[in-house]
C-alpha positions in Angstrom: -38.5 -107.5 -20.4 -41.8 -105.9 -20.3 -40.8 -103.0 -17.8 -37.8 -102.8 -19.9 -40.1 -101.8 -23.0 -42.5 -99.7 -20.8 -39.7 -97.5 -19.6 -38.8 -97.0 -23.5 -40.9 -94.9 -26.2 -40.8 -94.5 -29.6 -38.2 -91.8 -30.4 -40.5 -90.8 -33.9 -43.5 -90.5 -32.4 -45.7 -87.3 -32.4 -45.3 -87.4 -28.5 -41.6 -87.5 -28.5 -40.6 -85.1 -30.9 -42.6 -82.7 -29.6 -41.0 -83.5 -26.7 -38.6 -81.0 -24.4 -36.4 -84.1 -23.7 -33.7 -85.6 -25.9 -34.2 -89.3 -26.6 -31.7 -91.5 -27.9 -32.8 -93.6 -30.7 -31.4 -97.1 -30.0 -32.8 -97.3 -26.1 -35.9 -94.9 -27.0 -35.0 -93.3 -23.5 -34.5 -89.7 -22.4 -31.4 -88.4 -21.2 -30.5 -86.5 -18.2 -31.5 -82.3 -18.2 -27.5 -82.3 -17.6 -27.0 -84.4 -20.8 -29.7 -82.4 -22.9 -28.2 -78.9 -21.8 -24.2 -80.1 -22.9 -25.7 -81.0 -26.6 -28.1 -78.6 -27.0 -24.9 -75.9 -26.0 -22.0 -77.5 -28.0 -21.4 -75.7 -30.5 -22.1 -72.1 -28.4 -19.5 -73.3 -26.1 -17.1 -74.7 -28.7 -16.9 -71.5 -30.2 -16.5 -69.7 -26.8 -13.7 -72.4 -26.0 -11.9 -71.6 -29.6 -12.6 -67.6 -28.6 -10.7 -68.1 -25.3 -8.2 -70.0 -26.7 -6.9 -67.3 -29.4 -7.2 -64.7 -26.8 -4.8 -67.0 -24.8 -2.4 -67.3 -27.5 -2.4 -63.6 -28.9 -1.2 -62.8 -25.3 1.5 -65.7 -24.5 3.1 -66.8 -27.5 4.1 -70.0 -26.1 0.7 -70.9 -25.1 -0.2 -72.9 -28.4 2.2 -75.3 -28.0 1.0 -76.1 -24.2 -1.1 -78.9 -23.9 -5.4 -77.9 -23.7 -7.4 -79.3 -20.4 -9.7 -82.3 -20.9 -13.0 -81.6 -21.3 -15.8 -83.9 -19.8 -18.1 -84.9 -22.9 -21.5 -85.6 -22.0 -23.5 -87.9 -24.9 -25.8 -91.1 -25.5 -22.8 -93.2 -25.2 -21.9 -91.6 -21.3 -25.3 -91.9 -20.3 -25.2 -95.7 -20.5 -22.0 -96.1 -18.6 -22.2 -98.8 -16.0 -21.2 -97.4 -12.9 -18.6 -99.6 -10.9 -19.3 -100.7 -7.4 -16.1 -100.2 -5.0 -14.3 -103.1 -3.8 -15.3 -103.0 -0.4 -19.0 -102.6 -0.5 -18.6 -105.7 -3.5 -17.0 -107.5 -1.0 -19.8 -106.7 1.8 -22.0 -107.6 -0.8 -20.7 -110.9 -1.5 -19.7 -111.6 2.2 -23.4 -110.9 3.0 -24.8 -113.2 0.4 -22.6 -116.2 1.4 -23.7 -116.1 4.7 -27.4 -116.3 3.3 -26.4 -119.1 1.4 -25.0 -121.0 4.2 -28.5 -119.9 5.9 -30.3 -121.6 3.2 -28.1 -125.0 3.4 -28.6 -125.0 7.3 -32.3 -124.5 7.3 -32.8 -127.5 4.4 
């Protein structure tokens, strides 16, 4: 619990808002430079998204009615995503700590 609350700051603190970093309020963490660079440049690349996309539909009529590409959002709530481990290094894992288990029993 302490590291927990080391790792954290106070987001209103002198030393974080002068801070180059963007820190989310409810953690008190930074977020990654990738993170920081996306919100810092939304609303640049919105409007150069909404510029492309007229350009796209004064040339091909039919173009506003086709669908529009997903776009990858990056924000507080992606950077505390918990990243899923694939089955077969979960069932290494598991594998590997039932044999130290049995270990355990055999050496009591």
């Amino acid at each position: 619990m302490t590291k927990l609350v080391k790792d954290s700051c106070n987001p209103f603190s002198e030393l974080a808002t002068s801070s180059d970093q963007l820190l989310n309020i409810a953690s008190g963490k930074a977020v990654s430079q990738e993170t920081t660079s996306y919100l810092t440049n939304c609303l640049e690349n919105g409007h150069d998204l909404r510029q492309q996309f007229e350009n796209e539909c004064a040339t091909d009529k039919q173009r506003f009615l086709k669908p529009l590409k997903r776009r990858k959002v990056l924000n507080f709530a992606h950077e505390n995503i918990k990243k899923r481990i694939p089955d077969k290094q979960r069932a290494a894992a598991e594998s590997l700590r039932d044999i130290f288990i049995r270990i355990l029993i055999f050496i009591n």
